[in-house]
PQR file with spaces between the fields and no chain letter, atoms N, CA, C, O and H, PARSE charges and radii, in Angstrom:
ATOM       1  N    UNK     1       0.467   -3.743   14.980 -0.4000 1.5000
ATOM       2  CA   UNK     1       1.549   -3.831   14.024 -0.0000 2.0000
ATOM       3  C    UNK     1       2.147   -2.444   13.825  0.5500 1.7000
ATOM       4  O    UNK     1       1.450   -1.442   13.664 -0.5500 1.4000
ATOM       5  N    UNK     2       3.806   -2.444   13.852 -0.4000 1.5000
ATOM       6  CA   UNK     2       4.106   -1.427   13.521 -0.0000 2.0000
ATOM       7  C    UNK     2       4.466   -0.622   12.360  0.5500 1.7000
ATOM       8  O    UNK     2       4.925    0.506   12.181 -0.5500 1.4000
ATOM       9  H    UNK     2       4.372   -3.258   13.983  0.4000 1.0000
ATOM      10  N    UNK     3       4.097   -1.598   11.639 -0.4000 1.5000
ATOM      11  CA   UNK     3       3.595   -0.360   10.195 -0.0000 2.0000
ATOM      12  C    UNK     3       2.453   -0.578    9.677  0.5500 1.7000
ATOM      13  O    UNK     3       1.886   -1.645    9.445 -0.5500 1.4000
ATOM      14  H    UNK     3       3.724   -2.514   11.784  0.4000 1.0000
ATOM      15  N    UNK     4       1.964    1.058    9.410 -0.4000 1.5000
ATOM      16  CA   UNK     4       0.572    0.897    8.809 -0.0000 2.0000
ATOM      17  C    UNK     4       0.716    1.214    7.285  0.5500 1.7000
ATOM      18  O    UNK     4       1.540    2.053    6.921 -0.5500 1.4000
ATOM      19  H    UNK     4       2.425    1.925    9.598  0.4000 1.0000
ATOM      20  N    UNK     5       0.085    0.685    6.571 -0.4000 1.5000
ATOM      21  CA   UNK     5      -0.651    1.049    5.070 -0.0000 2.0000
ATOM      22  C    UNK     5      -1.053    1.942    4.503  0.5500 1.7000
ATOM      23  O    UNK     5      -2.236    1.748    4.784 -0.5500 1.4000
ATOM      24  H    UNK     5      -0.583    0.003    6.866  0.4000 1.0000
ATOM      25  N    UNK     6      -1.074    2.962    3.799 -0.4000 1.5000
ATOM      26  CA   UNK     6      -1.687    4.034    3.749 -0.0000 2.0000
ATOM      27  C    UNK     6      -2.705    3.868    2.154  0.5500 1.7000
ATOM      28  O    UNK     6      -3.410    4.739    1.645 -0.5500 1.4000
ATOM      29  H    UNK     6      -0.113    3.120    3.570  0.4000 1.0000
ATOM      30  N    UNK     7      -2.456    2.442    1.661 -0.4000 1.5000
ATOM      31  CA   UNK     7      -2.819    2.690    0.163 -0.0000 2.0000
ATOM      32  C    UNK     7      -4.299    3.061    0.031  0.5500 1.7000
ATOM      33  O    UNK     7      -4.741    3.244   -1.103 -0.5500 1.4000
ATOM      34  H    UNK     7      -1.883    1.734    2.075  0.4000 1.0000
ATOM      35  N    UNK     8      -4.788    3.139    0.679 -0.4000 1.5000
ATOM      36  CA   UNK     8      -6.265    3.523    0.283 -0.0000 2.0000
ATOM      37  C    UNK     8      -6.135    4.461    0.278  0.5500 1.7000
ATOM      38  O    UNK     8      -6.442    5.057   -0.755 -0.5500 1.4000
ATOM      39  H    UNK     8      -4.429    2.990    1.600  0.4000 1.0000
ATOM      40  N    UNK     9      -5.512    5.343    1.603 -0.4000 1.5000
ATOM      41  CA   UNK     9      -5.775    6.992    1.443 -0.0000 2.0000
ATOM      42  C    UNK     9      -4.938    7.293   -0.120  0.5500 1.7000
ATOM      43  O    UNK     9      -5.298    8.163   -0.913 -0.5500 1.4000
ATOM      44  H    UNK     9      -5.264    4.859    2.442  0.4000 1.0000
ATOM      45  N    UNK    10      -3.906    6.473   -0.304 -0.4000 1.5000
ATOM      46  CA   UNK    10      -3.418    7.186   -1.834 -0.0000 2.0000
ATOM      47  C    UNK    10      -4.484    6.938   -2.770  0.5500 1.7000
ATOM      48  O    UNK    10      -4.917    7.781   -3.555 -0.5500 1.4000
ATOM      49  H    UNK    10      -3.614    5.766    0.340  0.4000 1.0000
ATOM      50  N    UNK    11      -4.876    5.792   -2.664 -0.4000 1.5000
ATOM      51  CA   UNK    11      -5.990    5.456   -4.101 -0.0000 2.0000
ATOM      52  C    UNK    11      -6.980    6.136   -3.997  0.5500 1.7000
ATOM      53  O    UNK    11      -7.748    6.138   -4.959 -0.5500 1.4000
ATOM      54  H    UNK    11      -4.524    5.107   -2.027  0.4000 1.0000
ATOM      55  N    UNK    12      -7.329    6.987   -2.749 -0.4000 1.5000
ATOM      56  CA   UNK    12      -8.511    8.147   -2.290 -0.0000 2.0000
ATOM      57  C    UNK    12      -7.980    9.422   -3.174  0.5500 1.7000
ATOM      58  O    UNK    12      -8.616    9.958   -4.082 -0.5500 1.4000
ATOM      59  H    UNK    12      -6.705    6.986   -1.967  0.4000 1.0000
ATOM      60  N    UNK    13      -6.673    9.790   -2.711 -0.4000 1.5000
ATOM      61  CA   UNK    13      -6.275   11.046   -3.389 -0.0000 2.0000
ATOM      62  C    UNK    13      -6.130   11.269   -4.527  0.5500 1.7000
ATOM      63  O    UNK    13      -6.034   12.415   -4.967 -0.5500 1.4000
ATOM      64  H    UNK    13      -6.156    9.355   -1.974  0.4000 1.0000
ATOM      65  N    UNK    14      -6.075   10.017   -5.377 -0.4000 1.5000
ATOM      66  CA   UNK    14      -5.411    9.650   -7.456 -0.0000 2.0000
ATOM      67  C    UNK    14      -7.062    9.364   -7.723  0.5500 1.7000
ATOM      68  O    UNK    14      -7.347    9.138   -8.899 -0.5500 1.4000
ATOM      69  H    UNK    14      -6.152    9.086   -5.020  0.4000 1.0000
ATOM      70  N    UNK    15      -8.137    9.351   -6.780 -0.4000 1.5000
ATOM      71  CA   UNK    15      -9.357    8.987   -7.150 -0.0000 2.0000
ATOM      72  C    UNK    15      -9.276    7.798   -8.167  0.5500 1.7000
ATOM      73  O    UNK    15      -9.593    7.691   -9.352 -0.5500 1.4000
ATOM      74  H    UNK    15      -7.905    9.534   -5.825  0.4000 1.0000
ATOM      75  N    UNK    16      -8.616    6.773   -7.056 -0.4000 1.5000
ATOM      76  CA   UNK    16      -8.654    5.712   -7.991 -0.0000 2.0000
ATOM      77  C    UNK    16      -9.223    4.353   -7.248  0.5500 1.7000
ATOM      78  O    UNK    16      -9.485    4.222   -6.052 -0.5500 1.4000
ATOM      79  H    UNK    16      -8.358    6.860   -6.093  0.4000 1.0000
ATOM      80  N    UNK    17      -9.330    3.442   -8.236 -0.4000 1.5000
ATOM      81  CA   UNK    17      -9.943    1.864   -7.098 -0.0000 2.0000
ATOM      82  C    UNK    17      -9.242    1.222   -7.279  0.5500 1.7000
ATOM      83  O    UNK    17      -8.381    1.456   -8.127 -0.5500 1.4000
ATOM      84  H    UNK    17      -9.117    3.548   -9.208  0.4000 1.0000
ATOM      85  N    UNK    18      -9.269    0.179   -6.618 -0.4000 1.5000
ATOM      86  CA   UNK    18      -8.308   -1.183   -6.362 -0.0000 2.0000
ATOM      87  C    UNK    18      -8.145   -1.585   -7.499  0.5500 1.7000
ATOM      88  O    UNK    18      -6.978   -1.670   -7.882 -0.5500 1.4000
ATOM      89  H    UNK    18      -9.969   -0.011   -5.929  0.4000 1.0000
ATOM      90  N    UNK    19      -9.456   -2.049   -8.619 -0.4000 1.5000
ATOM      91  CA   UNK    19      -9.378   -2.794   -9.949 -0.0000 2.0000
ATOM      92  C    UNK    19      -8.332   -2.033  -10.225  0.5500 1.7000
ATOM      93  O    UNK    19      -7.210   -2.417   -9.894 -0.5500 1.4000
ATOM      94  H    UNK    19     -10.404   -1.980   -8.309  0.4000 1.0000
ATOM      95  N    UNK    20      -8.552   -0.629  -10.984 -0.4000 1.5000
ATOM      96  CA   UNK    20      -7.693   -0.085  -11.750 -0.0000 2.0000
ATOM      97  C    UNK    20      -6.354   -0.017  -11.492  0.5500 1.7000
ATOM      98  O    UNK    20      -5.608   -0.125  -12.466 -0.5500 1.4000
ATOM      99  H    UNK    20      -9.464   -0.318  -11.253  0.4000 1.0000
ATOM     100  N    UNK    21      -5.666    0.204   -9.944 -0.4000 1.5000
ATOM     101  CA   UNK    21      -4.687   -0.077   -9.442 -0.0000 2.0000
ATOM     102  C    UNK    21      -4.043   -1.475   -9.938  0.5500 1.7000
ATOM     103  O    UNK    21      -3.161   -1.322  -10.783 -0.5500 1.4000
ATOM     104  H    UNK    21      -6.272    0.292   -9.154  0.4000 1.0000
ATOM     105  N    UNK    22      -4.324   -2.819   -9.566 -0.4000 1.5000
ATOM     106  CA   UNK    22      -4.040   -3.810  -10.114 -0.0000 2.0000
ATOM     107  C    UNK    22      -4.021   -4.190  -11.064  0.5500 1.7000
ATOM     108  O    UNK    22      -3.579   -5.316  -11.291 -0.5500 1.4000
ATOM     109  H    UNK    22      -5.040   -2.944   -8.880  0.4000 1.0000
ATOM     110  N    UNK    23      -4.657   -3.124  -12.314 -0.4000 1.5000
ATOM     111  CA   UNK    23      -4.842   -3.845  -13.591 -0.0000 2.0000
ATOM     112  C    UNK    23      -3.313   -2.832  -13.869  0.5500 1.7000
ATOM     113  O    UNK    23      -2.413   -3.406  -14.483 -0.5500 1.4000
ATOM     114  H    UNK    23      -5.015   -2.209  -12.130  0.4000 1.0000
ATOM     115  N    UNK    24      -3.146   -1.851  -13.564 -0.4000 1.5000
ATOM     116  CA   UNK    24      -2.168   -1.221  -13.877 -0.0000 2.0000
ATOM     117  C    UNK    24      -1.042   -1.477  -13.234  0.5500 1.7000
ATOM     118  O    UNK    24      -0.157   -0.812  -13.772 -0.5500 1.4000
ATOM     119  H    UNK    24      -3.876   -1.385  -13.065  0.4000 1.0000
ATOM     120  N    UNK    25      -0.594   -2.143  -12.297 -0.4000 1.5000
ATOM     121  CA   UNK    25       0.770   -2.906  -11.945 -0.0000 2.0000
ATOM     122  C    UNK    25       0.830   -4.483  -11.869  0.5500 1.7000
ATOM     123  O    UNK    25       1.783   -5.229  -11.643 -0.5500 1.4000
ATOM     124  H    UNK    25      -1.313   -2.684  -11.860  0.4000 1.0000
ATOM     125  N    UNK    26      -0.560   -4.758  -12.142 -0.4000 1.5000
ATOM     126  CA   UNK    26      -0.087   -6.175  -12.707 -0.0000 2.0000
ATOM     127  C    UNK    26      -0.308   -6.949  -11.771  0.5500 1.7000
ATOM     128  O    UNK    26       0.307   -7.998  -11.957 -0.5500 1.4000
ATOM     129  H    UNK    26      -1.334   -4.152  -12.326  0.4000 1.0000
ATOM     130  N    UNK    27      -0.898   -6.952  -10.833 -0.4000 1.5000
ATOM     131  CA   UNK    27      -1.039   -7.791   -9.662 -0.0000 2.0000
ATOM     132  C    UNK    27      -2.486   -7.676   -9.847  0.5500 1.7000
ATOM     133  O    UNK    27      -3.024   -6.871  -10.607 -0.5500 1.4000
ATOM     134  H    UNK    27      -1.398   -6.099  -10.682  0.4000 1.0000
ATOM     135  N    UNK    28      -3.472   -9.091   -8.623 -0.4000 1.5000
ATOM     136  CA   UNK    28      -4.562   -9.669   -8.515 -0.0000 2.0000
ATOM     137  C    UNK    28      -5.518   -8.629   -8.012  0.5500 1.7000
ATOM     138  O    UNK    28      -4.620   -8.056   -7.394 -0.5500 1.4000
ATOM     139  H    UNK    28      -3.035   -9.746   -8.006  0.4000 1.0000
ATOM     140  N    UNK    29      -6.459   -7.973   -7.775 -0.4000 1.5000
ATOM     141  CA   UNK    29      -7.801   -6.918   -7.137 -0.0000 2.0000
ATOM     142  C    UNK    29      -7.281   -7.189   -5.827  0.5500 1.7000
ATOM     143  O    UNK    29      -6.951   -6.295   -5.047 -0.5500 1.4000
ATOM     144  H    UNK    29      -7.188   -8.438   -8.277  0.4000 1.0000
ATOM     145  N    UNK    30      -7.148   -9.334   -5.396 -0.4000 1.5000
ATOM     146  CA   UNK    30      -7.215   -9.605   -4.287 -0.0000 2.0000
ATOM     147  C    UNK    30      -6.193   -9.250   -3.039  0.5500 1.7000
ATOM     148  O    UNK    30      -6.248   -8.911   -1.857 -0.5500 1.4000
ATOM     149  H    UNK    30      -7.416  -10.060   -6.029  0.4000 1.0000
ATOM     150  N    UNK    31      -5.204   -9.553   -4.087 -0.4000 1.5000
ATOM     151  CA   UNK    31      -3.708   -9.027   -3.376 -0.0000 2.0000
ATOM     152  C    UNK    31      -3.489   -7.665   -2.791  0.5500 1.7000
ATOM     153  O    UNK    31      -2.926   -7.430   -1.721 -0.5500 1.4000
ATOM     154  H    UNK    31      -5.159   -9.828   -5.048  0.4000 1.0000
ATOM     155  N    UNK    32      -4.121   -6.598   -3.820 -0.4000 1.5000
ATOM     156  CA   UNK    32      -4.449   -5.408   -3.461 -0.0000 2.0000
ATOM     157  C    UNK    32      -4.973   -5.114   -2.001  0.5500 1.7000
ATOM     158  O    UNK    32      -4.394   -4.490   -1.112 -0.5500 1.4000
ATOM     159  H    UNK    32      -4.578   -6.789   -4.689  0.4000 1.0000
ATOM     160  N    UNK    33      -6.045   -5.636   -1.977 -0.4000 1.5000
ATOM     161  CA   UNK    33      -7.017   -5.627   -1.638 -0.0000 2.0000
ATOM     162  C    UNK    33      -5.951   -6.108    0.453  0.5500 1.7000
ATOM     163  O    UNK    33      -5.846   -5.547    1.544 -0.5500 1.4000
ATOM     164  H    UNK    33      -6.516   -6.143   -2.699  0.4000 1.0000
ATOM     165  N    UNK    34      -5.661   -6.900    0.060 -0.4000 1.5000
ATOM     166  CA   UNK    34      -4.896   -7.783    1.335 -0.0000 2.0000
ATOM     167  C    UNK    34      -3.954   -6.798    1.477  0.5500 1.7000
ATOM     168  O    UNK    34      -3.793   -6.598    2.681 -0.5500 1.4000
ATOM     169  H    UNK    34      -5.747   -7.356   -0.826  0.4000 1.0000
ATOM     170  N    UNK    35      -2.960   -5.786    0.523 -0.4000 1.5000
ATOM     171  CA   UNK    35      -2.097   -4.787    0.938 -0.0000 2.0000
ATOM     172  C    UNK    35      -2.566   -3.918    1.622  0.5500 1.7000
ATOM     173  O    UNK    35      -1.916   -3.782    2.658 -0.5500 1.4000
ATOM     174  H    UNK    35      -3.090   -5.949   -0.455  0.4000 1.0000
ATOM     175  N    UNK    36      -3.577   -3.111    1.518 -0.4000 1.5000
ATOM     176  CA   UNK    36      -4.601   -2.494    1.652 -0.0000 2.0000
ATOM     177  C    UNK    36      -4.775   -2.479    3.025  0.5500 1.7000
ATOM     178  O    UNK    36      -4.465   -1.543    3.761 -0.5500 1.4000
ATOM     179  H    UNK    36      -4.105   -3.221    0.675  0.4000 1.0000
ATOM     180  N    UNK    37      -5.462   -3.919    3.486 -0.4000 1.5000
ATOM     181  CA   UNK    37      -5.797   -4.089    4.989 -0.0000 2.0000
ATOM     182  C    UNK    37      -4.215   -4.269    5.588  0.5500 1.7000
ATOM     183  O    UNK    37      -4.315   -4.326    6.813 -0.5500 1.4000
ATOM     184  H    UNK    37      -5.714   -4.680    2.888  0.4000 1.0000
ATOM     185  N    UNK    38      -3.261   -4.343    5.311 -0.4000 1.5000
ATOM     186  CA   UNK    38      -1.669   -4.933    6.156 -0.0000 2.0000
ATOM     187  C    UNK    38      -1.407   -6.030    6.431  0.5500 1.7000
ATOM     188  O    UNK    38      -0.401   -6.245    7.108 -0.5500 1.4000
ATOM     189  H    UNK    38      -3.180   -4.297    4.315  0.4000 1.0000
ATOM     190  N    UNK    39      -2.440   -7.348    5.883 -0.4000 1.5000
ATOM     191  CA   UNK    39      -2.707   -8.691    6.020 -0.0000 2.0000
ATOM     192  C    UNK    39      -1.322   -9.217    5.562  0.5500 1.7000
ATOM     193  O    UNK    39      -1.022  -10.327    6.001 -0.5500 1.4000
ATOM     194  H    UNK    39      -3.257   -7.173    5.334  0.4000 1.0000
ATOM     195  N    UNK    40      -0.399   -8.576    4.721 -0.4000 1.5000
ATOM     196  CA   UNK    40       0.483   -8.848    3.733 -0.0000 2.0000
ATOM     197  C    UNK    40       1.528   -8.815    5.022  0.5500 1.7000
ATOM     198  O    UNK    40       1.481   -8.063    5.996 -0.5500 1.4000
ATOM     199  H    UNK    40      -0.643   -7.674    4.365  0.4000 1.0000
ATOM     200  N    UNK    41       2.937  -10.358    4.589 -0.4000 1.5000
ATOM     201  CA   UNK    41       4.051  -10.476    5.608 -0.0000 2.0000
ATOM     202  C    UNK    41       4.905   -9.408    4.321  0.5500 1.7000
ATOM     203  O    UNK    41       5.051   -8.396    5.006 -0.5500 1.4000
ATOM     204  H    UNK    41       2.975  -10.969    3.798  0.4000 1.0000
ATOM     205  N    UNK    42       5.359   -9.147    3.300 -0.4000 1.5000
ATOM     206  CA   UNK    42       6.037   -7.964    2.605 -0.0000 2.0000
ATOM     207  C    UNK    42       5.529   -7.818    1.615  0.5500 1.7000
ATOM     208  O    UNK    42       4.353   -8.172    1.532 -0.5500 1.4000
ATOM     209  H    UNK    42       5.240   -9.969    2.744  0.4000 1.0000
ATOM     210  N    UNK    43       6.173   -7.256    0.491 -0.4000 1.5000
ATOM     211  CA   UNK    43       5.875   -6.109   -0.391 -0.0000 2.0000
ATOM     212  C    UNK    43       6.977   -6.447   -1.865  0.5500 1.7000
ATOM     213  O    UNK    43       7.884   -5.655   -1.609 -0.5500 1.4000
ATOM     214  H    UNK    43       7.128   -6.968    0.558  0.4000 1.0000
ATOM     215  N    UNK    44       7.154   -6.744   -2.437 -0.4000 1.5000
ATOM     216  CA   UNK    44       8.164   -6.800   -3.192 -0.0000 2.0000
ATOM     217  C    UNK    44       8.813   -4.944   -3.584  0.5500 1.7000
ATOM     218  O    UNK    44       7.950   -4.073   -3.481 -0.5500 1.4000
ATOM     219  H    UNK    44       6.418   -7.387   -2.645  0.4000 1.0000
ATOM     220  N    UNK    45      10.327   -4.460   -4.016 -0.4000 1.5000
ATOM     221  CA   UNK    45      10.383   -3.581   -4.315 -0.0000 2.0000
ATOM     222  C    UNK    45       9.965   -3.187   -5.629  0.5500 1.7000
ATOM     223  O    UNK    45       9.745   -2.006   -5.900 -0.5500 1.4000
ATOM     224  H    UNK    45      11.028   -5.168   -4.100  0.4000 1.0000
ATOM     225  N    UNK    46       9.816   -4.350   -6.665 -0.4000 1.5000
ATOM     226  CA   UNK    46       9.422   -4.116   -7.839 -0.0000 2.0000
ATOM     227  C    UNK    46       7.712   -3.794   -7.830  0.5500 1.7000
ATOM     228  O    UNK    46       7.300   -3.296   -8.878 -0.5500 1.4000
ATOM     229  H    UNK    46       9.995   -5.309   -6.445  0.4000 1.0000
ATOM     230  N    UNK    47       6.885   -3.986   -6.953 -0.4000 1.5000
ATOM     231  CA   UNK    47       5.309   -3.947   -6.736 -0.0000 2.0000
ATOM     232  C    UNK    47       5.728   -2.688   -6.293  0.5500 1.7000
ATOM     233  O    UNK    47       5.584   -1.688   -6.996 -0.5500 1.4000
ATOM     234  H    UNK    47       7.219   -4.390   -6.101  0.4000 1.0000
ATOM     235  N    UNK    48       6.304   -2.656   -5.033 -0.4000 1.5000
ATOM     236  CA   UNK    48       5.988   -0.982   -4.368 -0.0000 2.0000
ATOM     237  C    UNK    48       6.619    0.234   -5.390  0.5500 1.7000
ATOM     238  O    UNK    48       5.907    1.237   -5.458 -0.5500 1.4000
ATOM     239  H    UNK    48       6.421   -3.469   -4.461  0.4000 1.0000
ATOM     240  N    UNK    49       7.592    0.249   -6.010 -0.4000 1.5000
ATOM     241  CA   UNK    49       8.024    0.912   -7.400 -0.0000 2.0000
ATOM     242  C    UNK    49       6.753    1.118   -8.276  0.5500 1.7000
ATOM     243  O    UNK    49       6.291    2.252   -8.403 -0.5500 1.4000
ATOM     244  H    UNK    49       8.170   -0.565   -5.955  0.4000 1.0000
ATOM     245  N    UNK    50       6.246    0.169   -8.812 -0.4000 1.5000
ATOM     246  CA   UNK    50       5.276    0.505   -9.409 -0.0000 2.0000
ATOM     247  C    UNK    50       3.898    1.117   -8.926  0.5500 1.7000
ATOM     248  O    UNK    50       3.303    1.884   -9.683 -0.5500 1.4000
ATOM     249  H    UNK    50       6.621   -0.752   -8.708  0.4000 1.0000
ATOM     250  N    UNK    51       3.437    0.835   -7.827 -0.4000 1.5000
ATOM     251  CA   UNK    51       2.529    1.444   -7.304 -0.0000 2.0000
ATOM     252  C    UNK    51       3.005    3.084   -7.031  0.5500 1.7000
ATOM     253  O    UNK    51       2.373    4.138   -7.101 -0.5500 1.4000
ATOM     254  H    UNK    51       3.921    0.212   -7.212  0.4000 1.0000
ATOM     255  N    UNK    52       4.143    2.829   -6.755 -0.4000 1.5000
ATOM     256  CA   UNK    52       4.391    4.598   -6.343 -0.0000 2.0000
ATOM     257  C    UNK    52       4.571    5.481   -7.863  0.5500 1.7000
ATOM     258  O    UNK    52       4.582    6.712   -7.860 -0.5500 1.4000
ATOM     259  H    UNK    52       4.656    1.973   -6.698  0.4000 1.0000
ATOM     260  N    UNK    53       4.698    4.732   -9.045 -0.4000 1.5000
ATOM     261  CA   UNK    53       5.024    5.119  -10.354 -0.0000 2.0000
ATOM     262  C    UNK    53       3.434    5.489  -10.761  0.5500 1.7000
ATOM     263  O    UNK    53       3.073    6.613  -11.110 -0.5500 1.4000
ATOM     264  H    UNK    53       4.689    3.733   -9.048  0.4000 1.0000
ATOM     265  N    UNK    54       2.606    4.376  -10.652 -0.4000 1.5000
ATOM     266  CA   UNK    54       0.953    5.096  -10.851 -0.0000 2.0000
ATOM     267  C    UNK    54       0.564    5.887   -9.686  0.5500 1.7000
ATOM     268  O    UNK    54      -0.429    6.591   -9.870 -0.5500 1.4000
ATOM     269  H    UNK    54       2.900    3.463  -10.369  0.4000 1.0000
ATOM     270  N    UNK    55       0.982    5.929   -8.797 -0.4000 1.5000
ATOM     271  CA   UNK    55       0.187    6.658   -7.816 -0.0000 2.0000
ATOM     272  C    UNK    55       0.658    7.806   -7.719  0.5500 1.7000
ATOM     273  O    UNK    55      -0.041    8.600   -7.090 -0.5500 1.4000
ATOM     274  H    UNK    55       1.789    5.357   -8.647  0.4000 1.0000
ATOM     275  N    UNK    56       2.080    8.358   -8.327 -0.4000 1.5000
ATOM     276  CA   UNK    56       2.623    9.208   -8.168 -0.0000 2.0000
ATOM     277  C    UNK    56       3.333    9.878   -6.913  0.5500 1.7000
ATOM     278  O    UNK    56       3.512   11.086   -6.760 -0.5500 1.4000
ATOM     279  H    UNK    56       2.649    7.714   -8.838  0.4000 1.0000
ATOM     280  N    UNK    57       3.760    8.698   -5.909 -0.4000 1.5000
ATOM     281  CA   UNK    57       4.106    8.874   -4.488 -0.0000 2.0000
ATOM     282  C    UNK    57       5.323    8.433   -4.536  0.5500 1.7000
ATOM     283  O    UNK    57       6.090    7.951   -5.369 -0.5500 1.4000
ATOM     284  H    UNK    57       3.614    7.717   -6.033  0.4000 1.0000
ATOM     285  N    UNK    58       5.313    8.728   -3.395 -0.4000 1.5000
ATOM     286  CA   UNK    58       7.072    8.297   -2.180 -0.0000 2.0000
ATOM     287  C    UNK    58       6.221    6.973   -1.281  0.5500 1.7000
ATOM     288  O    UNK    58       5.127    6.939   -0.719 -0.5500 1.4000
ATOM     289  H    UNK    58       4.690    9.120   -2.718  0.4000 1.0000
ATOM     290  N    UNK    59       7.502    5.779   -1.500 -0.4000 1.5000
ATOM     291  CA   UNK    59       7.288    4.846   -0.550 -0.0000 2.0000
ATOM     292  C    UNK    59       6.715    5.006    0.735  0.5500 1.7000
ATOM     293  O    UNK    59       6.088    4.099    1.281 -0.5500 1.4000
ATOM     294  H    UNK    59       8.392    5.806   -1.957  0.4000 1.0000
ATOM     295  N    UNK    60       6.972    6.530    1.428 -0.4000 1.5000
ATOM     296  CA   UNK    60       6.298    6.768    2.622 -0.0000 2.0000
ATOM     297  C    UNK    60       5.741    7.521    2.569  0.5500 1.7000
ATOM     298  O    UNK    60       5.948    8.605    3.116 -0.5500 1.4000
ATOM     299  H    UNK    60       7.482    7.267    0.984  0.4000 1.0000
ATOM     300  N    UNK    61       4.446    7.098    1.604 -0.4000 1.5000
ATOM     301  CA   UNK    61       3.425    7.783    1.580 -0.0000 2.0000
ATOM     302  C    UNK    61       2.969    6.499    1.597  0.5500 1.7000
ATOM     303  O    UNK    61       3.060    6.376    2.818 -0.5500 1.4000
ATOM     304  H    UNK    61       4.278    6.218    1.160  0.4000 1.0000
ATOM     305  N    UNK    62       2.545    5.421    1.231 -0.4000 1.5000
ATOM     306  CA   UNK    62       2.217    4.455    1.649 -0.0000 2.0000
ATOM     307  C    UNK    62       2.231    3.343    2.630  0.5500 1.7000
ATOM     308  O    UNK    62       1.326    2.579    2.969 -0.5500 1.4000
ATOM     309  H    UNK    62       2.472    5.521    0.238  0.4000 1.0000
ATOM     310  N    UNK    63       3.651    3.442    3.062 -0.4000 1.5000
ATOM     311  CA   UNK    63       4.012    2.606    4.461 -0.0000 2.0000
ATOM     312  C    UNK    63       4.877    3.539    5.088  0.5500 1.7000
ATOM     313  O    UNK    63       5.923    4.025    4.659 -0.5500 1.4000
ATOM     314  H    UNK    63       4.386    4.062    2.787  0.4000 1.0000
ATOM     315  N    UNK    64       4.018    3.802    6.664 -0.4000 1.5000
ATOM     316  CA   UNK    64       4.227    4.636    7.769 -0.0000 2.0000
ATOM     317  C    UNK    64       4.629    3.575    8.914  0.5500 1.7000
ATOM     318  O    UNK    64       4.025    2.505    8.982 -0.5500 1.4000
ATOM     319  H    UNK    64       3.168    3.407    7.012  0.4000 1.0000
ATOM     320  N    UNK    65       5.736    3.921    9.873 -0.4000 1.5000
ATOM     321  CA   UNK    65       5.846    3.131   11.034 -0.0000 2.0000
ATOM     322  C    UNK    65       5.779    3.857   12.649  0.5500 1.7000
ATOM     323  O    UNK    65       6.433    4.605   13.377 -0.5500 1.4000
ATOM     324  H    UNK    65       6.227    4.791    9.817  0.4000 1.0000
ATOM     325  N    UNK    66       4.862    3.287   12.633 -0.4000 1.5000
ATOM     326  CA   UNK    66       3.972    3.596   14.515 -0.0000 2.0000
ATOM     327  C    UNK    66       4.779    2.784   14.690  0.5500 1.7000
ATOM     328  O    UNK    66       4.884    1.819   13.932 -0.5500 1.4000
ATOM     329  H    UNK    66       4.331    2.679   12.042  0.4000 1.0000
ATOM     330  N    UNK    67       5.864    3.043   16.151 -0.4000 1.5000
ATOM     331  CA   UNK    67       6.193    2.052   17.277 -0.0000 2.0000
ATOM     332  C    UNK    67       5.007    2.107   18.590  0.5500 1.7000
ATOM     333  O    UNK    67       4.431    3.024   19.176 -0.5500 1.4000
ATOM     334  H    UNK    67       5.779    3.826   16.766  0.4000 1.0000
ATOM     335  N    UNK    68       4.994    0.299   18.707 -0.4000 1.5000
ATOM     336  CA   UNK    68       4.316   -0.011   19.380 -0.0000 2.0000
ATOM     337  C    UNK    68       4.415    0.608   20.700  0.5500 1.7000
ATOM     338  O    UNK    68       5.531    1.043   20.981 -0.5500 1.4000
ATOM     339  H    UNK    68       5.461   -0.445   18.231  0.4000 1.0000
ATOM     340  N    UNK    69       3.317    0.768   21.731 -0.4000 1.5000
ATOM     341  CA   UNK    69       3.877    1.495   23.218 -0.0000 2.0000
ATOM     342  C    UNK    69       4.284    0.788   23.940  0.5500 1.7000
ATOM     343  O    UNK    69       3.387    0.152   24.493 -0.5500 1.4000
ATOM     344  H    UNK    69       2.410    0.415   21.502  0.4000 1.0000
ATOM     345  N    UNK    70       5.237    0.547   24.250 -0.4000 1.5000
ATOM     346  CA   UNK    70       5.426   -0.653   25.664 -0.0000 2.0000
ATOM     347  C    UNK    70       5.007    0.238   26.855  0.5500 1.7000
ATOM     348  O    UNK    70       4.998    1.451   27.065 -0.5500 1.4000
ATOM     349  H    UNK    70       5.965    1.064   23.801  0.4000 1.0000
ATOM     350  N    UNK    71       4.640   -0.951   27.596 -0.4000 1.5000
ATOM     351  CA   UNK    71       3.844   -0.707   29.260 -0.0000 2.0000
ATOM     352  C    UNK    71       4.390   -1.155   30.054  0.5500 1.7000
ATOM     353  O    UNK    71       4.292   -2.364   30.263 -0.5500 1.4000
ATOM     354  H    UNK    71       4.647   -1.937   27.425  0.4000 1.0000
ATOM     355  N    UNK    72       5.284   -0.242   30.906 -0.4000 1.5000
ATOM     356  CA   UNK    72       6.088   -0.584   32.102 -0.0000 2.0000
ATOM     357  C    UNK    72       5.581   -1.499   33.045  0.5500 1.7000
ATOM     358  O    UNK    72       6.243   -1.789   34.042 -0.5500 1.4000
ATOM     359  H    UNK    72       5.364    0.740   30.736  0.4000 1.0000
């Protein structure tokens, strides 16, 4: 997939966990948890706003895009 996730490394750097993350924007541990791994088809802008509001980031600090390699 060509974008990766970065929210753990942010919730690494705010020394924070998933619970507290979700209790503070309002969404499920689980959902988190599924952003987290990239399991997720999008993101709402009102979720990613808020996560970047507690986390204290830029949208791309959390979602980075690797293009895939194509093989001649």
């Amino acid at each position: 997939m060509p974008i990766i996730v970065n929210l753990d490394v942010m919730l690494a750097k705010n020394k924070m966990r998933s619970r507290e993350l979700s209790e503070r924007i309002g969404i499920t541990e689980q959902n988190v948890s599924l952003l987290k791994s990239g399991k997720v088809k999008g993101v709402r802008f009102e979720t990613l706003e808020k996560i970047c509001e507690v986390l204290k980031c830029q949208p791309g600090d959390i979602l980075e895009f690797e293009p895939d390699e194509k093989s001649d």
